[in-house]
N, C-alpha and C positions, 0 to 999 in steps of 0.2 A: 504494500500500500504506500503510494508515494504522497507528501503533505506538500503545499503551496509551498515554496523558499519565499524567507521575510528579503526586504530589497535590500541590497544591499549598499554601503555607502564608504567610500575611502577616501581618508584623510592623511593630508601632507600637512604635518605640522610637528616644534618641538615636542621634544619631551621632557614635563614637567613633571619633578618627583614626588609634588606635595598633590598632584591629585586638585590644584584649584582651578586648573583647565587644561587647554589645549589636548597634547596628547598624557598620559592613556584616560586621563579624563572622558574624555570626548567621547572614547569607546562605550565606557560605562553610560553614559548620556543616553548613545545612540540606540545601546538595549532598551532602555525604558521607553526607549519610544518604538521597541519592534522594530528596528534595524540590527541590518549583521553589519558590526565595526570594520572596517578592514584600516591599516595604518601604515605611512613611509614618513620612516623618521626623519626629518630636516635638520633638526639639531639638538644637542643634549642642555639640559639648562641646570646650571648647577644653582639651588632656591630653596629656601624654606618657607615661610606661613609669613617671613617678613617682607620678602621680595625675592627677584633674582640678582645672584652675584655675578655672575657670568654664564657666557652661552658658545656653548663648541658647536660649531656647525659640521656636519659631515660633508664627505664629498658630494660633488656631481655625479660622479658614475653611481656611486653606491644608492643616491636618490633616484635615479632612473634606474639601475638594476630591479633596484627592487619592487618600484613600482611596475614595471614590464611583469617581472615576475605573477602577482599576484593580477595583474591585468588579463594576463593570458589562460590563467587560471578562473578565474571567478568574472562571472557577470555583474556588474554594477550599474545602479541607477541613481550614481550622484557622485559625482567628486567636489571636495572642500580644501580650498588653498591657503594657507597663513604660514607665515614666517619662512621665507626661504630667504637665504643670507648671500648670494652670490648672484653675479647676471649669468655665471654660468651655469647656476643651479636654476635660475629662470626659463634659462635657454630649453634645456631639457625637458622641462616641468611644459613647456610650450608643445617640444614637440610631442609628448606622450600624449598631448590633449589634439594635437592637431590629430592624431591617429584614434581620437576616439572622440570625434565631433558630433556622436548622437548623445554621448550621455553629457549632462548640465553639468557645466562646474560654476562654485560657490568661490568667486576670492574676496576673501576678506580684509579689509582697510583700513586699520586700527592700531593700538601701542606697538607701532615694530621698536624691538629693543637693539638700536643699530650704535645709536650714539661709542658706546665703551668697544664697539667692534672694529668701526673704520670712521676714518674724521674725513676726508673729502672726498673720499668714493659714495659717501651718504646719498647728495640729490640722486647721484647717477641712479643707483641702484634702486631707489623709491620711483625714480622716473621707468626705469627699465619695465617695473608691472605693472604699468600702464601701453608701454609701446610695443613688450615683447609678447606678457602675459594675457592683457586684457579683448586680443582678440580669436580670443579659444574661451572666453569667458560668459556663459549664460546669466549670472548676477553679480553685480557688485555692492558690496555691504559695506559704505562710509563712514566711519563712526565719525562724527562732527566735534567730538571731543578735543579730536587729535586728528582732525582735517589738516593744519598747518604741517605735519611733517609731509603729505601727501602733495603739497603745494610748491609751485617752484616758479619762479621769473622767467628760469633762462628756457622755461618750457612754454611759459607764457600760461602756467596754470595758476591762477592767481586768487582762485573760489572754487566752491563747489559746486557753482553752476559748468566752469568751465570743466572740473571732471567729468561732470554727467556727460554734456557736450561730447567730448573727448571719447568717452564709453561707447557712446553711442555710434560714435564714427566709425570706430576701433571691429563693432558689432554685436557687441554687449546688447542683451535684450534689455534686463532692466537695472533698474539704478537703486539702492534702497542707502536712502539719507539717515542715518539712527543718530537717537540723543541730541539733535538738534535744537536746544533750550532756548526756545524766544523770549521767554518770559520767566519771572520767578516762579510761577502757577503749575505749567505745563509741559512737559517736554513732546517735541513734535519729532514724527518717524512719515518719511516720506517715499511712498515706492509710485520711482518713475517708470513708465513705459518710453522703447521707444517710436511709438507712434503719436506719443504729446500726453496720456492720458498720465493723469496724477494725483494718488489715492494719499490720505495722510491720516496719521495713524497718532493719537495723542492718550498720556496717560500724566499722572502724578508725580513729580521725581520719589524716584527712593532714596531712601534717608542715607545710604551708601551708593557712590558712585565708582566702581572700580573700572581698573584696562579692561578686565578681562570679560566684562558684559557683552561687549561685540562677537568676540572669541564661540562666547556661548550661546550667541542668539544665532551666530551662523551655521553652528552646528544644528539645533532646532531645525531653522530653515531647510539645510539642506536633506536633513530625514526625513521633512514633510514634503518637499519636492523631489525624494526619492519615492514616496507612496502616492505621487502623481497627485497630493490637491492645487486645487487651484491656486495660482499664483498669492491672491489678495488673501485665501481663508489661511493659506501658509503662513506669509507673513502675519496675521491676527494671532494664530494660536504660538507661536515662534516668540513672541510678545509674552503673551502670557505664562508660557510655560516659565521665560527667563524670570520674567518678576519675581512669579511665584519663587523661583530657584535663589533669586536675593534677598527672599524674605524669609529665608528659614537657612541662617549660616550658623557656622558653629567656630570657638576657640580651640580649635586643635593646638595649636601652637601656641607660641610667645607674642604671633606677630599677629597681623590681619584676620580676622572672622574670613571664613570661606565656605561653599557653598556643603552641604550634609548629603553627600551623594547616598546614605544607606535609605535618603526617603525617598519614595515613589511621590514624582512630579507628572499629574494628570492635565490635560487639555479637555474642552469639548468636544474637538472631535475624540480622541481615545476615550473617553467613556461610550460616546457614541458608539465606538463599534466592539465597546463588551456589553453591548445590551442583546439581552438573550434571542436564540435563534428563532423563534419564531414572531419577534419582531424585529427583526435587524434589518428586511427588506423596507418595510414601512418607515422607519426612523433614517437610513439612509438616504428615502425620498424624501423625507421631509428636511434634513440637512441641509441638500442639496437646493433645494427652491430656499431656503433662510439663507443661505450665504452665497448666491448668485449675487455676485456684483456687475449693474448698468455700468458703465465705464463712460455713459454722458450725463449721467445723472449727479447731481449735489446735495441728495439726502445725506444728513448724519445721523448712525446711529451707534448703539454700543455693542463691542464686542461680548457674546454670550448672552444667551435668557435672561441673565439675573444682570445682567448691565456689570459684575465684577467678577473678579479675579478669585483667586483662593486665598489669595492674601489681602483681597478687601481693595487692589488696587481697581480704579476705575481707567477703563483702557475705551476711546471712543473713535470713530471713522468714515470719515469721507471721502466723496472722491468727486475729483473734475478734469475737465477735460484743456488742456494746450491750444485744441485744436488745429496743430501741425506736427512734424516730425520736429524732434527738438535739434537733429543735425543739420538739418537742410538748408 
């Protein structure tokens, strides 16, 4: 008797030994939400609960071995990119994606810890994942926090209009703006289309703001964009899962609170789909007509029946439309 395989999703990223993200974090992550982990390590981060001290990157070959490796082996339905420390480890990381342009990759745009690594190969190499990486790239995830390391003169990138711009050229489908704080009130999350359409996604700040929120919201995404939902209901519950995940850290250590991986972090849809079998036909149609997003419409509403989160955050969304292609 053969059973469905869960989808599966590989991640190129360090490896962090406290468990507060990235790799083998992320693995653990990607169970709870019904993905099979798969992982190529980028580089080793030596770090405790206070920070990282330092970060050994591995080679090029050894990042493309081994992702070839476990490529040719297993079927996958998502790959997720952060922290490659080299244009040569770009280079490759490019081409393994050029050779595998149906499945979606996730790069991520957030705290790269580059500074203590290289002092003027910096722009280069931050500019390199934008001209080498970002056109084998189906989403990009900005974190607006730490937009300025992503930003460069001599690139003539000077905001985050001009990366979306630049994405979108590149052929980047969508653009997802996170932690975008306009105000003391609310933090704005904006996922662009490239055909002009522009959904925007607002919640509460949390009382902690750390790097590593991006890290973990992309991973979310891109396990929910390996179980094929829609683009916008992905990003919602990607959202929510993260909050919930910063609002329940624990003191392991001396240093930082970090996220309690032994709790089960549920979304909407996941409970949706452990509702019992002889309504799981009916509850999936009804899903599906609730979280169909018009893409010219400017209704706002809230994410989930109960308008909150599990941690009481209020997460709310809308959308409008450009009206053009935003490269053209």
């Amino acid at each position: 008797m053969s059973e469905q395989l869960p989808p599966s999703v590989l991640f190129f990223n360090l490896h962090d030994p406290s468990y507060r993200a990235y790799l083998p974090a992320e693995a653990a992550h990607a169970s709870q939400l019904q993905c099979q982990p798969l992982s190529v390590i980028t580089a080793i981060s030596i770090q405790d609960s206070s920070g990282i001290h330092e970060i050994y990157p591995l080679t090029p070959d050894a990042i493309e071995e081994q992702a070839r490796c476990v490529l040719e082996d297993i079927r996958v339905q998502a790959i997720k990119v952060n922290h490659l420390y080299s244009l040569e480890a770009l280079t490759v990381v490019a081409q393994v994606a050029a050779d595998y342009e149906d499945v979606p990759m996730v790069l991520t745009l957030g705290a790269h810890y580059l500074a203590s690594l290289y002092e003027d190969d910096v722009d280069q190499l931050l500019d390199s994942y934008l001209e080498v990486l970002a056109p084998h790239v189906h989403t990009v995830i900005l974190d607006m926090t730490y937009a300025e390391q992503w930003l460069s003169s001599d690139s003539q990138l000077e905001n985050a209009e001009d990366i979306i711009n630049h994405c979108f050229a590149a052929g980047v489908e969508y653009c997802f703006l996170l932690s975008n704080t306009q105000d003391k009130e609310l933090v704005y999350n904006s996922l662009y289309h490239t055909l002009g359409t522009v959904e925007h996604f607002t919640y509460d700040p949390p009382a902690l703001r750390q790097a590593e929120f991006a890290d973990i919201f992309s991973t979310s995404l891109s396990c929910l964009i390996a179980q094929q939902l829609p683009m916008s209901e992905a990003c919602k519950q990607a959202i929510i899962l993260s909050l919930n995940q910063f609002a329940n850290q624990i003191p392991l250590g001396m240093g930082r609170p970090q996220v309690n991986r032994l709790m089960t972090y549920t979304t909407t849809y996941a409970a949706e789909e452990t509702t019992v079998e002889d309504e799981a036909t009916e509850a999936e149609a009804s899903t599906e007509d609730e979280t169909t997003v018009d893409e010219t419409s400017a209704e706002t509403r809230t994410i989930a029946e109960a308008g909150t989160t599990e941690a009481g955050t209020n997460v709310e969304h809308d959308t409008e439309s450009t009206g053009a292609n935003r490269h053209e």
